[in-house]
C-alpha positions in Angstrom: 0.0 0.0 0.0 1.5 3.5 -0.8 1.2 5.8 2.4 3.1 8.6 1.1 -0.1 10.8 1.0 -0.5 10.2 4.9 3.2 12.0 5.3 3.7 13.7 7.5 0.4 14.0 9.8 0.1 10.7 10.3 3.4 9.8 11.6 3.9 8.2 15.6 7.3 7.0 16.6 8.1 4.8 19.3 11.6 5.0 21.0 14.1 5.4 24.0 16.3 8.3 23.9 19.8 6.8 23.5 18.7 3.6 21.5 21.1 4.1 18.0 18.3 2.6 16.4 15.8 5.1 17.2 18.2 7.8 16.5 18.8 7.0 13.1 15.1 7.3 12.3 14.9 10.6 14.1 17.6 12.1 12.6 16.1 11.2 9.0 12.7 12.7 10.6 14.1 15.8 11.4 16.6 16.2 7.9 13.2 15.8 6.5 11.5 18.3 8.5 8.6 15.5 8.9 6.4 17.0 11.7 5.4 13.7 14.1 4.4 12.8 17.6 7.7 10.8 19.2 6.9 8.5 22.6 9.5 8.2 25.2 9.3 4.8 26.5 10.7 3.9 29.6 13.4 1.2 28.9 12.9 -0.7 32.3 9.2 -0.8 32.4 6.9 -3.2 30.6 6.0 -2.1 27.1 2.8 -0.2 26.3 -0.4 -2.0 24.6 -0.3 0.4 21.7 3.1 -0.2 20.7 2.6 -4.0 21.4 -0.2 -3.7 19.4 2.3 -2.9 16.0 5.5 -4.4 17.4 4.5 -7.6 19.5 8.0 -8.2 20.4 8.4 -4.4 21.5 11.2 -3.4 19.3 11.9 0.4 18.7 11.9 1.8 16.5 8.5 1.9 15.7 7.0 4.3 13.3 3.2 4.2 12.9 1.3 5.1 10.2 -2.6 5.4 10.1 -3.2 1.9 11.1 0.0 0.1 10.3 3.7 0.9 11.1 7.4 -0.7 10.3 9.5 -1.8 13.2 13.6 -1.9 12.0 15.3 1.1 11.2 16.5 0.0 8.2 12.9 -0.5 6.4 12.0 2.3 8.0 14.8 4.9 6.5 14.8 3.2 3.4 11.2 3.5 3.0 11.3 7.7 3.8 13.9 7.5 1.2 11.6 6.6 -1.0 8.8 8.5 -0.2 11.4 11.6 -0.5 13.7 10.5 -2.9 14.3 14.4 -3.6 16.8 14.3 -0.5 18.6 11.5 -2.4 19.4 9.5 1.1 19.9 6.7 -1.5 21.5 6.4 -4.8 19.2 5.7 -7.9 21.4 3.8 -9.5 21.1 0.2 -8.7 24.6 -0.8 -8.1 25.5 2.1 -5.8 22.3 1.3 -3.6 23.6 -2.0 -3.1 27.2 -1.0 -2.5 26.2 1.7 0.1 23.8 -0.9 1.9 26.4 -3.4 1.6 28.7 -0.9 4.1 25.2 -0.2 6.1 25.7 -4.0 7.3 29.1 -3.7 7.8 28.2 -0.8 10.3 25.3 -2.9 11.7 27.7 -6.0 12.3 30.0 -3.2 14.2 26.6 -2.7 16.3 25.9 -6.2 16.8 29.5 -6.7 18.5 28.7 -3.4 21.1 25.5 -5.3 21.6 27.5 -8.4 22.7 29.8 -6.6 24.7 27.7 -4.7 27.0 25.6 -7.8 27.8 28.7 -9.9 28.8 27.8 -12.1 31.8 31.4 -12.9 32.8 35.1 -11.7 31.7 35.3 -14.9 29.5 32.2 -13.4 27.6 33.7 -10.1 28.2 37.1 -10.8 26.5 35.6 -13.1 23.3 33.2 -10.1 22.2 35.8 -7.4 23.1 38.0 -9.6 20.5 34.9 -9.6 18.2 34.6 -6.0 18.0 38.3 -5.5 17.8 38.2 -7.7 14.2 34.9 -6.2 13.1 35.1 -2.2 13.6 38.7 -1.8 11.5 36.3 -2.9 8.4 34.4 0.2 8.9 36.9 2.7 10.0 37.2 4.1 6.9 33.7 4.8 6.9 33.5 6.6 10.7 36.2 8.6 10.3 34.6 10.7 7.5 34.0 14.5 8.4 30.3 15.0 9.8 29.7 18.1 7.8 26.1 17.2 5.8 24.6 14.0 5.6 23.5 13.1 2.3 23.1 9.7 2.3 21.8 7.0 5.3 25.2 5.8 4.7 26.5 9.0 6.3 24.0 9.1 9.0 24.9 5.4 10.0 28.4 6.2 9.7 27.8 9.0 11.9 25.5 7.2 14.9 27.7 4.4 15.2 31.0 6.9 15.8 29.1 8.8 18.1 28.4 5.6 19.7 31.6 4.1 20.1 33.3 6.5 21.3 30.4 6.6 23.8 30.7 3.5 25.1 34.7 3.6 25.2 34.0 6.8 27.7 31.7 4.6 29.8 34.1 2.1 29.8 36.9 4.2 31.0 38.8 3.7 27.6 39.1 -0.3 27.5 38.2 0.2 23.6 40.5 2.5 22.5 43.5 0.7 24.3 42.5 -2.1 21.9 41.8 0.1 19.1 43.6 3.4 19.3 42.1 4.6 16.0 38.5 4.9 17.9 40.3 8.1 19.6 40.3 9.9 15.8 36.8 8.7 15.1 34.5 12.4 14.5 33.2 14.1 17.9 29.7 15.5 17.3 29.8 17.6 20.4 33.3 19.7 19.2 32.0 19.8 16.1 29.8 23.0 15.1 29.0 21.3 11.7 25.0 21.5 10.7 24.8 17.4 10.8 26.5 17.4 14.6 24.4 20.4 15.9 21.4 18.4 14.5 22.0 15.3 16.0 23.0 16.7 19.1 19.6 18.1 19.5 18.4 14.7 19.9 20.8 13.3 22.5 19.2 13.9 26.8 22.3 16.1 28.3 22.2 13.1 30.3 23.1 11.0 27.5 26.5 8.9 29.4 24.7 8.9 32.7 21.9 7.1 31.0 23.8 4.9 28.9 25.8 4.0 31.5 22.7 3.0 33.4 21.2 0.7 30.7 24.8 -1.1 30.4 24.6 -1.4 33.9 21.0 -2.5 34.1 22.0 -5.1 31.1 24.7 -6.9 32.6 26.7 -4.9 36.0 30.0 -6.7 34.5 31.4 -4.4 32.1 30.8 -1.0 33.8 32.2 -2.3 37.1 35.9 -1.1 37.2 37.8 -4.3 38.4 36.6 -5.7 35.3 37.4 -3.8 33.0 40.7 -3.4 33.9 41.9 -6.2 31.4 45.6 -7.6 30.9 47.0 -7.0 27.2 48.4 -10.5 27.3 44.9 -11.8 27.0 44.5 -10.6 23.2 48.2 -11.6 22.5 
């Protein structure tokens, strides 16, 4: 069914604050200017029945539409893409669109491998997905490290989340990543930057924004944010 002629008034998004996810989707909200109503849920509270109602597992992002909705970031930017292919967030030519989302699940394997580590149950657990993301984020650094000046493409904006993200975590994590990977400390900051694309995504982020994320890795799994953990030996990755 098209819904294009339900954009924008239509539009209800479901999402928590810090989720990368969710991000993504309101970032390429607001670069499209689309006017819609955004819930705040409440990560440690049960979901609500209208959300269940679209997204029975309770994944966010949700973006509703009428009576309908799409529940994975990537269906869902790909599909405003469409709807506005004016903005040219993807390439028309059929190659390039599968080249750039080719690197979009490179970035998403990246974000699979923070997943992984945050949730570690144990320093065994800890260690194998700290070696993970150590093989899998030099296969986008290329990618990251590209100036945030203007997003023209949800390869940029991906590009741009996932930085912001690392380097995130690596603060919450009192550098354990960027002893392992020392490029991560060159990746783009988006709050020394005064570039349109980091003022714009900064708007999005709670002030609060390591406080909380250091709360949901806490809440997750207490391993990784205690600091005895942490504190690993380099002869374990020789």
């Amino acid at each position: 069914m098209n819904k294009s002629h339900l954009l924008p008034p239509n539009l209800t998004l479901f999402g928590y604050q810090i989720c990368p996810y969710v991000l993504r989707v309101r970032y390429i909200l607001s670069l499209l200017e689309l006017d819609h109503h955004y819930i705040e849920l409440d990560v440690y509270a049960s979901k609500p029945a209208q959300l269940l109602r679209y997204s029975p597992m309770g994944r966010v992002p949700a973006l509703i539409i009428d009576n309908d909705a799409l529940c994975d970031s990537t269906v869902i930017s790909q599909w405003l893409s469409q709807v506005y292919a004016e903005h040219q967030l993807l390439p028309t030519n059929t190659w390039a669109k599968a080249k750039m989302m080719n690197d979009m699940a490179a970035i998403d394997s990246v974000h699979d491998a923070i997943s992984q580590l945050i949730s570690a149950v144990d320093k065994a657990a800890f260690n194998a997905a700290l070696m993970r993301f150590s093989h899998v984020l030099p296969t986008v650094l290329t990618l990251l490290r590209a100036p945030c000046v203007t997003p023209n493409s949800l390869l940029d904006v991906w590009a741009m989340v996932l930085a912001h993200l690392v380097r995130s975590v690596d603060a919450v994590l009192q550098g354990v990543l960027s002893e392992r990977i020392p490029h991560i400390r060159s990746l783009p900051d988006i709050y020394r930057s005064r570039e349109s694309a980091s003022v714009r995504y900064q708007a999005l982020l709670p002030k609060d924004y390591l406080t909380q994320l250091h709360s949901m890795m806490a809440h997750r799994n207490a391993y990784c944010v205690q600091p005895n953990n942490i504190a690993l030996e380099e002869e374990e990755f020789a």
